[in-house]
PyMOL Python script that loads the backbone (N, CA, C, O; Angstrom):
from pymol import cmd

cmd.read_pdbstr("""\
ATOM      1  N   UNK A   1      77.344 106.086  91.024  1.00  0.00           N
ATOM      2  CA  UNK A   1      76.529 105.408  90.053  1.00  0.00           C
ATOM      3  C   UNK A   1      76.145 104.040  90.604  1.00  0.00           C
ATOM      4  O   UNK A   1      77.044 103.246  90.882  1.00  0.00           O
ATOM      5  N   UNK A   2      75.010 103.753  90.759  1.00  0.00           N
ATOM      6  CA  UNK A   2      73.852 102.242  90.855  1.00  0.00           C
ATOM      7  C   UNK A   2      74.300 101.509  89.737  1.00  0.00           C
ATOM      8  O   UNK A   2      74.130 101.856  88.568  1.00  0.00           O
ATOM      9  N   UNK A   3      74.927 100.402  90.152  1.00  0.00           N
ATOM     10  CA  UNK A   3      74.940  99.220  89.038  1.00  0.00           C
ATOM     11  C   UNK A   3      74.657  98.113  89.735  1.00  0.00           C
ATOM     12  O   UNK A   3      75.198  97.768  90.785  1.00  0.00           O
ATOM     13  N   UNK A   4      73.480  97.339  88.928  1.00  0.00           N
ATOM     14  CA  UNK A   4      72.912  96.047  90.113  1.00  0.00           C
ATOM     15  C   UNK A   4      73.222  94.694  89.012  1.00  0.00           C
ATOM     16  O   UNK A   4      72.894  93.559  89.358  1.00  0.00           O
ATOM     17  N   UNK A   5      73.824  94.930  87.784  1.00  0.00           N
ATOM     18  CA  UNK A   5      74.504  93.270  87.503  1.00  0.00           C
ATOM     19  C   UNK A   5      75.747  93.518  86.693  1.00  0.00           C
ATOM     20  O   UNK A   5      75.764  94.681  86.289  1.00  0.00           O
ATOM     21  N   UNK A   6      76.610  92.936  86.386  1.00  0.00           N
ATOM     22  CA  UNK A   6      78.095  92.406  85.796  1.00  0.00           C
ATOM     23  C   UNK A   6      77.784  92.578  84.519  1.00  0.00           C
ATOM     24  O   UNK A   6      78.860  92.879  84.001  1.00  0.00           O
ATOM     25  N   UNK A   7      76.889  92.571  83.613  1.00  0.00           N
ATOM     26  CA  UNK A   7      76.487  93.324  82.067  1.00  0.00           C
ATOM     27  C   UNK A   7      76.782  94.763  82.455  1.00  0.00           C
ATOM     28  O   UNK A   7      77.812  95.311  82.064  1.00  0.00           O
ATOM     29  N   UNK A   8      75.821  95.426  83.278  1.00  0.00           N
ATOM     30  CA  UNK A   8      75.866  96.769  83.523  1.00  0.00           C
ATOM     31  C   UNK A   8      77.037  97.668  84.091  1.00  0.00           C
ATOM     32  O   UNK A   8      77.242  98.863  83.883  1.00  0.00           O
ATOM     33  N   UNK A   9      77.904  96.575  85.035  1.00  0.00           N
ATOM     34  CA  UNK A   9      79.472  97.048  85.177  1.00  0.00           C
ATOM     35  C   UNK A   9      80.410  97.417  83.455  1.00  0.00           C
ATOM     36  O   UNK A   9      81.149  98.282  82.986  1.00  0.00           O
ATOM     37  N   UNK A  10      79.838  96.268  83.085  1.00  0.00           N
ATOM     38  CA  UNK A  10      80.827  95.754  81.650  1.00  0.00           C
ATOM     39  C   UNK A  10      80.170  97.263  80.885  1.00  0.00           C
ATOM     40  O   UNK A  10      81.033  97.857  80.240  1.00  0.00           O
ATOM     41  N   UNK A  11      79.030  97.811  80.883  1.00  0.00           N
ATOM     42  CA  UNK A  11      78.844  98.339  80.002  1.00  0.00           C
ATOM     43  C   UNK A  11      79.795 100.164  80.700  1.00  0.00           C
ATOM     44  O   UNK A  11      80.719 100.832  80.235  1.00  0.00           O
ATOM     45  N   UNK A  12      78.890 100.321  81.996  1.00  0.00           N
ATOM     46  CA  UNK A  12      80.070 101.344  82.226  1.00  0.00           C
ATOM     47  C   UNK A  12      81.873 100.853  82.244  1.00  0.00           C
ATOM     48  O   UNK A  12      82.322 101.423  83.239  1.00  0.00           O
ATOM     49  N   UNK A  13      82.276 100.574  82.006  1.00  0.00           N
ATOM     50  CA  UNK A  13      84.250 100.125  82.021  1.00  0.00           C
ATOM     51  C   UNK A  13      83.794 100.429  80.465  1.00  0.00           C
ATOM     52  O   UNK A  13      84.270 101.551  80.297  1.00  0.00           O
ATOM     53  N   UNK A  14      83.343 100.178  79.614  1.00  0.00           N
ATOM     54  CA  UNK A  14      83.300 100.109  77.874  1.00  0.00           C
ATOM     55  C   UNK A  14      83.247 101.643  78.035  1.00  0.00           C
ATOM     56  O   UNK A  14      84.281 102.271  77.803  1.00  0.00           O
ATOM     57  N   UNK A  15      82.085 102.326  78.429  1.00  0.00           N
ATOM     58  CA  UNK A  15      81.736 103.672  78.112  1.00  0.00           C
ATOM     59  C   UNK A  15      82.865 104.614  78.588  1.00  0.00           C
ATOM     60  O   UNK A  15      83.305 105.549  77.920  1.00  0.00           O
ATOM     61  N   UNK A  16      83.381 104.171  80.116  1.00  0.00           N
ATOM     62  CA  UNK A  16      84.665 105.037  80.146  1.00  0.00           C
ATOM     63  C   UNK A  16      86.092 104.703  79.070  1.00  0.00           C
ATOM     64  O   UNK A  16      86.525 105.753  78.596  1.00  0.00           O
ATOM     65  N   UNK A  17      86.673 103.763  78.734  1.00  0.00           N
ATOM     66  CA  UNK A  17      87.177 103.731  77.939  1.00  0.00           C
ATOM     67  C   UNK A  17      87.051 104.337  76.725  1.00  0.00           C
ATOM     68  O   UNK A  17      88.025 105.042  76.463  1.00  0.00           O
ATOM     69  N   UNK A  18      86.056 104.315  75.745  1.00  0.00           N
ATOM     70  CA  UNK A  18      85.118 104.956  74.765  1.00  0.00           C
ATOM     71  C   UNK A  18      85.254 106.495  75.053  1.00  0.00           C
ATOM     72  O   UNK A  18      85.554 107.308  74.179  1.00  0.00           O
ATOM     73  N   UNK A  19      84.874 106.973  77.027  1.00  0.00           N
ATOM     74  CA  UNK A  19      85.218 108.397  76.568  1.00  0.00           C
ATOM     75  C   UNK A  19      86.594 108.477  76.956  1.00  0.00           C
ATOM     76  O   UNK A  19      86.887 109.644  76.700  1.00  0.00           O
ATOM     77  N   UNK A  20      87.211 108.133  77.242  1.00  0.00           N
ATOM     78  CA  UNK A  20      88.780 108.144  76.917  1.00  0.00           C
ATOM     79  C   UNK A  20      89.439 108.033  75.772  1.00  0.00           C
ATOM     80  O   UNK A  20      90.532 108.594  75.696  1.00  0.00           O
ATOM     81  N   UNK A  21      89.080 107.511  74.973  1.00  0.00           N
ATOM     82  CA  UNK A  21      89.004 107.804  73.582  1.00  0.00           C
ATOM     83  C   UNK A  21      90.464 106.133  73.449  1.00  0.00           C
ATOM     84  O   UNK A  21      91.126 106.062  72.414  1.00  0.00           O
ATOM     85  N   UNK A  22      90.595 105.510  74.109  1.00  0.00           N
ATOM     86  CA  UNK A  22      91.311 104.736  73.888  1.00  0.00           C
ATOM     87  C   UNK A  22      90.989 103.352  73.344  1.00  0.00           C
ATOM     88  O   UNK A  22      90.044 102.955  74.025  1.00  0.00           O
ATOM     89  N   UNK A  23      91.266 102.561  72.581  1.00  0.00           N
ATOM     90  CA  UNK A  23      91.092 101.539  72.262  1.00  0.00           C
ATOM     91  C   UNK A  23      90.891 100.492  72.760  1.00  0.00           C
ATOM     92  O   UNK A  23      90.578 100.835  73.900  1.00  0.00           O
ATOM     93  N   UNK A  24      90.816  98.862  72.721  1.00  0.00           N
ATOM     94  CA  UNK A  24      90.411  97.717  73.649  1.00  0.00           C
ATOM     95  C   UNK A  24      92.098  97.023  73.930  1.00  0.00           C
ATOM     96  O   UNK A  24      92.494  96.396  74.913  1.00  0.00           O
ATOM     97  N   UNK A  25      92.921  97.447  72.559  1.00  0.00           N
ATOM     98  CA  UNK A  25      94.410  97.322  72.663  1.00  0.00           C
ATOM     99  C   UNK A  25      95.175  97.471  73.824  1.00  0.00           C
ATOM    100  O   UNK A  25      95.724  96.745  74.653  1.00  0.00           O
ATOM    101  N   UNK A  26      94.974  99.043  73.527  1.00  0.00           N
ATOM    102  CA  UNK A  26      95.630  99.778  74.303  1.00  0.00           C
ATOM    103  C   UNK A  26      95.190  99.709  76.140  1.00  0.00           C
ATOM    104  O   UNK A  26      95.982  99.504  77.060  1.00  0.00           O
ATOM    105  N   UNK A  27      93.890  99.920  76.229  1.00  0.00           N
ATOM    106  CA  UNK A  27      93.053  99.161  77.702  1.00  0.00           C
ATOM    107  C   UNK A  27      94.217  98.016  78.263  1.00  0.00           C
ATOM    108  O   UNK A  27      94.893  98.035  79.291  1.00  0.00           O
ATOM    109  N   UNK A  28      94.171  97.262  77.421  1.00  0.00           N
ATOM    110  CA  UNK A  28      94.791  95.880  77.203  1.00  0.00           C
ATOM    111  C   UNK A  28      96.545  96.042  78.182  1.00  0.00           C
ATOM    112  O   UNK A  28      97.097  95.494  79.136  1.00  0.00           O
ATOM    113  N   UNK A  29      96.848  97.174  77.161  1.00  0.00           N
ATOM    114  CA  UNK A  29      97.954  97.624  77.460  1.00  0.00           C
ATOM    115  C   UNK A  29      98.299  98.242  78.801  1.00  0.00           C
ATOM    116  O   UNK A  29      99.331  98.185  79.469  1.00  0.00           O
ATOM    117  N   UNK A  30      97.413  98.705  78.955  1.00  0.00           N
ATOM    118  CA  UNK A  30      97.158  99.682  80.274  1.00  0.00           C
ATOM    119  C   UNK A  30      97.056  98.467  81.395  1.00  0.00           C
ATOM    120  O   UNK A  30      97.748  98.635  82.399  1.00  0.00           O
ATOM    121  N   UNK A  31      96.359  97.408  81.331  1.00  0.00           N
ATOM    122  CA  UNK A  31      95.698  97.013  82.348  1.00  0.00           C
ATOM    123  C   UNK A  31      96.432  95.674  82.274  1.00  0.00           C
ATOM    124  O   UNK A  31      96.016  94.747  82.969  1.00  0.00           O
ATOM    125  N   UNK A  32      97.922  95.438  81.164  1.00  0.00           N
ATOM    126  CA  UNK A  32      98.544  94.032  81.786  1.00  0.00           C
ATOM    127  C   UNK A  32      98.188  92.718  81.217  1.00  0.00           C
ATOM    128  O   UNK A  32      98.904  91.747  81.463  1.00  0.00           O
ATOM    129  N   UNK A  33      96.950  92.589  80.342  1.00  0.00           N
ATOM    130  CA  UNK A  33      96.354  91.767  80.166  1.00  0.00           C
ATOM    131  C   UNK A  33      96.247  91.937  78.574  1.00  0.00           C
ATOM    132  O   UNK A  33      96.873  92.821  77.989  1.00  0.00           O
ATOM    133  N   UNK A  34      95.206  90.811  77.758  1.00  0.00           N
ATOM    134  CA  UNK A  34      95.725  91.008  76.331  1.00  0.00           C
ATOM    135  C   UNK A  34      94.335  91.644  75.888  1.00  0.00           C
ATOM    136  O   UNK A  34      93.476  91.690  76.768  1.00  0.00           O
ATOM    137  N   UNK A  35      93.955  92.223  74.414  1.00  0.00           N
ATOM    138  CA  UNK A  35      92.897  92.815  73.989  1.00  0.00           C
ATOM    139  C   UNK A  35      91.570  92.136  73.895  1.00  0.00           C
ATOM    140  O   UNK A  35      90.455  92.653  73.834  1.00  0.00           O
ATOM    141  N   UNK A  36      91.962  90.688  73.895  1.00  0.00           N
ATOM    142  CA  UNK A  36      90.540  89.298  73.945  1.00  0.00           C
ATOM    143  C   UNK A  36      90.561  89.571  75.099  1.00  0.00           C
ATOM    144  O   UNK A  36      89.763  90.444  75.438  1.00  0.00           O
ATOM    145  N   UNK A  37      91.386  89.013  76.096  1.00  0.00           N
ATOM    146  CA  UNK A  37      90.416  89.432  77.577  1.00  0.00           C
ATOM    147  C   UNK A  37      89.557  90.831  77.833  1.00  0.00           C
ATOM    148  O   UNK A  37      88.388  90.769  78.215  1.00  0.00           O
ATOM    149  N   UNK A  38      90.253  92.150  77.582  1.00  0.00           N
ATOM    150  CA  UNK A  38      89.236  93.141  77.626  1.00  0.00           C
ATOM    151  C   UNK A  38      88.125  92.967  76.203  1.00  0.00           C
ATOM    152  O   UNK A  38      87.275  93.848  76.328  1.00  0.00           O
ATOM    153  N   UNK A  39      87.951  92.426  75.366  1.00  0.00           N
ATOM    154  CA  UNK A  39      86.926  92.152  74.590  1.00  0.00           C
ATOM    155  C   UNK A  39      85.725  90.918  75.394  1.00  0.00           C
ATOM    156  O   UNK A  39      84.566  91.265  75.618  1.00  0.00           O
ATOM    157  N   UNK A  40      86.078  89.933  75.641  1.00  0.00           N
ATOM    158  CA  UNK A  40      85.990  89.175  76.253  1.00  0.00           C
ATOM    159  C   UNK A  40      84.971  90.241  77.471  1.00  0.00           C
ATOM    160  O   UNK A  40      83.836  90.642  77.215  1.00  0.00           O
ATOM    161  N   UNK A  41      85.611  90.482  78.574  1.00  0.00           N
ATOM    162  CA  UNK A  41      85.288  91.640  79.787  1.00  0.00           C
ATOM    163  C   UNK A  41      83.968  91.972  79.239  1.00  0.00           C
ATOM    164  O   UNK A  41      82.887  91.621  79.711  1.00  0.00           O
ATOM    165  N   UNK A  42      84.237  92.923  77.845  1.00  0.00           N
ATOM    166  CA  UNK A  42      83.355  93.771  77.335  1.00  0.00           C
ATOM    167  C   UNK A  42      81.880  93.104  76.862  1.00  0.00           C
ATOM    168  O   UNK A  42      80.794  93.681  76.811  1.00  0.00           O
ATOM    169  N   UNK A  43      82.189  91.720  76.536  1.00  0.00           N
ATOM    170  CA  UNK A  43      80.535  91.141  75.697  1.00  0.00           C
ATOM    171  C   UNK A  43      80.134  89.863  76.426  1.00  0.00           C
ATOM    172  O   UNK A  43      79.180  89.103  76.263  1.00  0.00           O
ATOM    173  N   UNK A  44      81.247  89.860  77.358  1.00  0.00           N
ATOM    174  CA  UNK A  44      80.525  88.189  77.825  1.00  0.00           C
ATOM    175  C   UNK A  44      80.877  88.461  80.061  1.00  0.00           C
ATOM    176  O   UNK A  44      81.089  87.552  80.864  1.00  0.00           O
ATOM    177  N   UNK A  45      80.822  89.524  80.270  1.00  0.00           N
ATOM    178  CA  UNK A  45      81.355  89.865  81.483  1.00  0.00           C
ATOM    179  C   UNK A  45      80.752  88.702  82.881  1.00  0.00           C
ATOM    180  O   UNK A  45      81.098  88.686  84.062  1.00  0.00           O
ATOM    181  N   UNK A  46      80.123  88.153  82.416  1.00  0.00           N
ATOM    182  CA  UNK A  46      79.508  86.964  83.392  1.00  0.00           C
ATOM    183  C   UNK A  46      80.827  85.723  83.648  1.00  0.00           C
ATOM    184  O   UNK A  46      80.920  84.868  84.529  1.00  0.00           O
ATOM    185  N   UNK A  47      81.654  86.015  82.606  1.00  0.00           N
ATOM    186  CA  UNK A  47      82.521  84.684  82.526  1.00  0.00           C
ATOM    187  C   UNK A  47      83.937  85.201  83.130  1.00  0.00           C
ATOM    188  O   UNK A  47      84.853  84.489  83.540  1.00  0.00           O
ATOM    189  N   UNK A  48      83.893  86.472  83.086  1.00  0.00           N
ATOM    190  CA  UNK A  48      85.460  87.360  83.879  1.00  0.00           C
ATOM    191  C   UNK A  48      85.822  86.859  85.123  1.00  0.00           C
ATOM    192  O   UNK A  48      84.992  86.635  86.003  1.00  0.00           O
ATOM    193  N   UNK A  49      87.145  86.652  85.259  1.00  0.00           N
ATOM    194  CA  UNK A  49      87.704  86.809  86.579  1.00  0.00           C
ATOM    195  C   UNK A  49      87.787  88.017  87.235  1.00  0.00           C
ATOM    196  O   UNK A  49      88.227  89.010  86.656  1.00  0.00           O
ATOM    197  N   UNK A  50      87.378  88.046  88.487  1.00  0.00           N
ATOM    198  CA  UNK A  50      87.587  89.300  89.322  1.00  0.00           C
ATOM    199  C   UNK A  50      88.662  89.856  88.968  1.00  0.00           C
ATOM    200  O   UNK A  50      88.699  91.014  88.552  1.00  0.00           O
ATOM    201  N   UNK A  51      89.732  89.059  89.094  1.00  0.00           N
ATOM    202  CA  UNK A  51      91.157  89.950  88.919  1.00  0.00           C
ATOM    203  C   UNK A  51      91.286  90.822  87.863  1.00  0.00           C
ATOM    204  O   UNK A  51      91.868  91.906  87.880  1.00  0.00           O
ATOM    205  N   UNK A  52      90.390  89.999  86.417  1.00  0.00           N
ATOM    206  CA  UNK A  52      90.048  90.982  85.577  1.00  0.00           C
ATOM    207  C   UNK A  52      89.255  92.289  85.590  1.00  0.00           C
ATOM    208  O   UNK A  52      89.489  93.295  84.921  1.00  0.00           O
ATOM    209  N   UNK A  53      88.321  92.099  86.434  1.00  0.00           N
ATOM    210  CA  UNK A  53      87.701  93.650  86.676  1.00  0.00           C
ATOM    211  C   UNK A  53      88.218  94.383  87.174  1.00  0.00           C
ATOM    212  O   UNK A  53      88.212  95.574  86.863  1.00  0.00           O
ATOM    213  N   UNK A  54      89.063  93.683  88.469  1.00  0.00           N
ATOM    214  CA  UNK A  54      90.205  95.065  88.876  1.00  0.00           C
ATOM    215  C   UNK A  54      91.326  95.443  88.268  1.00  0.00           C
ATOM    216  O   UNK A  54      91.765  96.561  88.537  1.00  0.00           O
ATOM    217  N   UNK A  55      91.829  94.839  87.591  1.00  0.00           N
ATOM    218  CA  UNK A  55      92.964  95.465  86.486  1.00  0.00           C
ATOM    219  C   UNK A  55      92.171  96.337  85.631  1.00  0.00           C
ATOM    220  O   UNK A  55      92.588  97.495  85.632  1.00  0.00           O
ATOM    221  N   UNK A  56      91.147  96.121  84.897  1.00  0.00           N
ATOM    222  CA  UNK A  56      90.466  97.207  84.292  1.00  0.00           C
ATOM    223  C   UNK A  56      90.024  98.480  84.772  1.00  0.00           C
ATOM    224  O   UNK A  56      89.991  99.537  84.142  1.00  0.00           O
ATOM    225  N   UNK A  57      89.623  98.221  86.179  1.00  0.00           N
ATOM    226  CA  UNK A  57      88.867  99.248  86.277  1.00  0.00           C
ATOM    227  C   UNK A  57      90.397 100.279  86.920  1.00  0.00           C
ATOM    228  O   UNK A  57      90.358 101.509  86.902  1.00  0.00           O
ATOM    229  N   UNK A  58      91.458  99.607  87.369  1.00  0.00           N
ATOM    230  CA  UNK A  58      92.584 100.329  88.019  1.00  0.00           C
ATOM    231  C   UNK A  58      93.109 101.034  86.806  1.00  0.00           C
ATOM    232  O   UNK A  58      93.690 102.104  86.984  1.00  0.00           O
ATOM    233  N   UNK A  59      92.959 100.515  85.478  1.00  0.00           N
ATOM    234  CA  UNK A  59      93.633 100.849  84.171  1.00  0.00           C
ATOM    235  C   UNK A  59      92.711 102.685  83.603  1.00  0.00           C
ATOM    236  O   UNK A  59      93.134 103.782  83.238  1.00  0.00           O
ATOM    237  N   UNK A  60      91.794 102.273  83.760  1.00  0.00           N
ATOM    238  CA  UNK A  60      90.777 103.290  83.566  1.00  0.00           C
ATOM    239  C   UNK A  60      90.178 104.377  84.514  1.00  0.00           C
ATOM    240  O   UNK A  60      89.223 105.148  84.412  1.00  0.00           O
ATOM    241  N   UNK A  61      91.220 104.106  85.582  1.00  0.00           N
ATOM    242  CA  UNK A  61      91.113 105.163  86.720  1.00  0.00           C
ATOM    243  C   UNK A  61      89.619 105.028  87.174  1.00  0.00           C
ATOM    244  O   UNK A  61      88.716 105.719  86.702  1.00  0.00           O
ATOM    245  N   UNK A  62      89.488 104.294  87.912  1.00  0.00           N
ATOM    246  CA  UNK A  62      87.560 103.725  88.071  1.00  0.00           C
ATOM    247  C   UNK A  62      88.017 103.072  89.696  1.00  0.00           C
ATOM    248  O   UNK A  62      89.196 102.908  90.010  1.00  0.00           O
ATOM    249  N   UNK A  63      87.147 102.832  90.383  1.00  0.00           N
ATOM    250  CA  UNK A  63      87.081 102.610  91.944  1.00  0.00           C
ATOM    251  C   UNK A  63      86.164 101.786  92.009  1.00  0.00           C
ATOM    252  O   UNK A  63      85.240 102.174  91.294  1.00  0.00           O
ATOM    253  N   UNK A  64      85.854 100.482  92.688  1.00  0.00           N
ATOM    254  CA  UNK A  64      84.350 100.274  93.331  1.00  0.00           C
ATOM    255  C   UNK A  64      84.232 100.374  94.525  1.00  0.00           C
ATOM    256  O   UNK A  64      85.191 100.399  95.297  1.00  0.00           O
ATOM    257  N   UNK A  65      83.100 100.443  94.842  1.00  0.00           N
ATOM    258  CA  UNK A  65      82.648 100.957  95.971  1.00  0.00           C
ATOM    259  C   UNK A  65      81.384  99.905  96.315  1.00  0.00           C
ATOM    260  O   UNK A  65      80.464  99.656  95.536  1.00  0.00           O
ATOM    261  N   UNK A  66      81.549  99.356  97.636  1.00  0.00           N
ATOM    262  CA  UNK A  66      80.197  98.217  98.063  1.00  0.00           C
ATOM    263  C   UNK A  66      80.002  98.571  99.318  1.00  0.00           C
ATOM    264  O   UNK A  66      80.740  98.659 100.299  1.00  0.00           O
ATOM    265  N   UNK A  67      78.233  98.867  99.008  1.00  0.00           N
ATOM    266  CA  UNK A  67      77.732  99.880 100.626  1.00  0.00           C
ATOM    267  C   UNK A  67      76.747  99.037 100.953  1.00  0.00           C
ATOM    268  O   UNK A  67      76.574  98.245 100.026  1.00  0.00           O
ATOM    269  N   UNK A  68      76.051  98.855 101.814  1.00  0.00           N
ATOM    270  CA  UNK A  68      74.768  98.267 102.093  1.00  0.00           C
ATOM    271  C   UNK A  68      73.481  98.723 100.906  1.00  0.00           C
ATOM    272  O   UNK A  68      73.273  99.777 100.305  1.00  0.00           O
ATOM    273  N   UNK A  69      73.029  97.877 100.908  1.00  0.00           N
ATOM    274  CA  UNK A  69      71.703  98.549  99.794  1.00  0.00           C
ATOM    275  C   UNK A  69      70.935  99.548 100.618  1.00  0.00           C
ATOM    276  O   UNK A  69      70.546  99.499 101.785  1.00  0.00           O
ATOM    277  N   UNK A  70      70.819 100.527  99.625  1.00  0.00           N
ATOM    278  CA  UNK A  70      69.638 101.266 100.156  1.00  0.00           C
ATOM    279  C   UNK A  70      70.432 102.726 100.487  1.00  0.00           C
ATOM    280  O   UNK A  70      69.797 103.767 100.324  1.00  0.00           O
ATOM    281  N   UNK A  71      72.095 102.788 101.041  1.00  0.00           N
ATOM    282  CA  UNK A  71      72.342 103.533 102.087  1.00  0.00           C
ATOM    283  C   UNK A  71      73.150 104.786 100.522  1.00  0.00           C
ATOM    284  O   UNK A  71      73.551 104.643  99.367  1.00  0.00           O
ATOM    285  N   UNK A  72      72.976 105.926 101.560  1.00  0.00           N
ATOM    286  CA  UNK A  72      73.536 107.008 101.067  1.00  0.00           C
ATOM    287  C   UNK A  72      74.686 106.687 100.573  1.00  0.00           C
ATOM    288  O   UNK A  72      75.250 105.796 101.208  1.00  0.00           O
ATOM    289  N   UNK A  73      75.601 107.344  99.090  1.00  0.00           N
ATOM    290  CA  UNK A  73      76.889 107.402  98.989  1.00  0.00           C
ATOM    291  C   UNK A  73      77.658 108.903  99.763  1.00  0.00           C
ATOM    292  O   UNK A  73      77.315 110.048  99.470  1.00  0.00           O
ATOM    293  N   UNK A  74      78.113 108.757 100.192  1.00  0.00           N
ATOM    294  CA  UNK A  74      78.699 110.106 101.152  1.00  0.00           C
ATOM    295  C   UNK A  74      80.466 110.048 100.439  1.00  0.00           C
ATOM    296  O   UNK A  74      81.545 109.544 100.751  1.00  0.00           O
ATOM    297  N   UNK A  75      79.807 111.049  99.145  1.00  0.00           N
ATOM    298  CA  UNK A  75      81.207 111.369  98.515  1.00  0.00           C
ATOM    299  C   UNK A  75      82.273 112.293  99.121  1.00  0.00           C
ATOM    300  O   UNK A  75      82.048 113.477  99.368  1.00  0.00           O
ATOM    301  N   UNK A  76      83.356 111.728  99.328  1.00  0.00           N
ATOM    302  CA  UNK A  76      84.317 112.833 100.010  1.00  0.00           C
ATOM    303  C   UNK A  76      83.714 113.536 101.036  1.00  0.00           C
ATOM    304  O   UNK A  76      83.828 114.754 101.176  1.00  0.00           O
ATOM    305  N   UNK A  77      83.171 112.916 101.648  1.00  0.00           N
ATOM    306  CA  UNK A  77      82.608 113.661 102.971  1.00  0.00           C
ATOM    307  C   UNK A  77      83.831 113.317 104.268  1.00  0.00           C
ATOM    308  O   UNK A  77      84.314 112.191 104.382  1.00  0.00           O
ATOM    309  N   UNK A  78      84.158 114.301 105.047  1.00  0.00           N
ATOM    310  CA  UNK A  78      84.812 114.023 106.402  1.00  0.00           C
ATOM    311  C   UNK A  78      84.201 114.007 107.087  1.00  0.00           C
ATOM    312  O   UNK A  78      83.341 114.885 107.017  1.00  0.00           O
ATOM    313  N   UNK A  79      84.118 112.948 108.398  1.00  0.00           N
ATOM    314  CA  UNK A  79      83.599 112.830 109.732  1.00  0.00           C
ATOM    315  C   UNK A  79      84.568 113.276 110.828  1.00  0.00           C
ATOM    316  O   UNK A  79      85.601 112.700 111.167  1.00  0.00           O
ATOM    317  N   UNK A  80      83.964 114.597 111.405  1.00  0.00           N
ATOM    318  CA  UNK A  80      84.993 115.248 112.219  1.00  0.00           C
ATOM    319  C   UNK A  80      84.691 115.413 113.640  1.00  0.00           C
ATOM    320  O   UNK A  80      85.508 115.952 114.386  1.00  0.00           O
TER     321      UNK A  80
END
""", "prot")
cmd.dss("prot")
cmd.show_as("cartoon", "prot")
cmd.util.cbc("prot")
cmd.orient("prot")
């Protein structure tokens, strides 16, 4: 998935949570941190600490990934 600003991160981390069916609490819970910071994350994501995006996204089983613009994602591909 293409995400080109920190709203649009914030909005996918919301939507997987949402289909996880888990709460901003419980996120909270998951990820170490309290339910205002993942609220916080969720409506104002310009003001987050990194450390906060990676506890979230580690909480929600989520990865990022930073490639050159433009270039193929080569999912699970082996180079043999």
């Amino acid at each position: 998935m293409r995400v080109n600003s920190i709203k649009e991160l914030a909005v996918v981390l919301q939507n997987q949570r949402l289909s996880l069916d888990i709460s901003q609490s419980q996120l909270a819970e998951l990820a170490c941190t309290r339910q205002a910071t993942v609220s916080n994350f969720e409506n104002n994501p310009a003001q987050a600490k990194i450390e906060t995006l990676f506890k979230l996204l580690s909480a929600l089983e989520l990865e990022l990934e930073v490639r050159p613009k433009g270039s193929l994602a080569q999912d699970n591909k082996l180079d043999w």
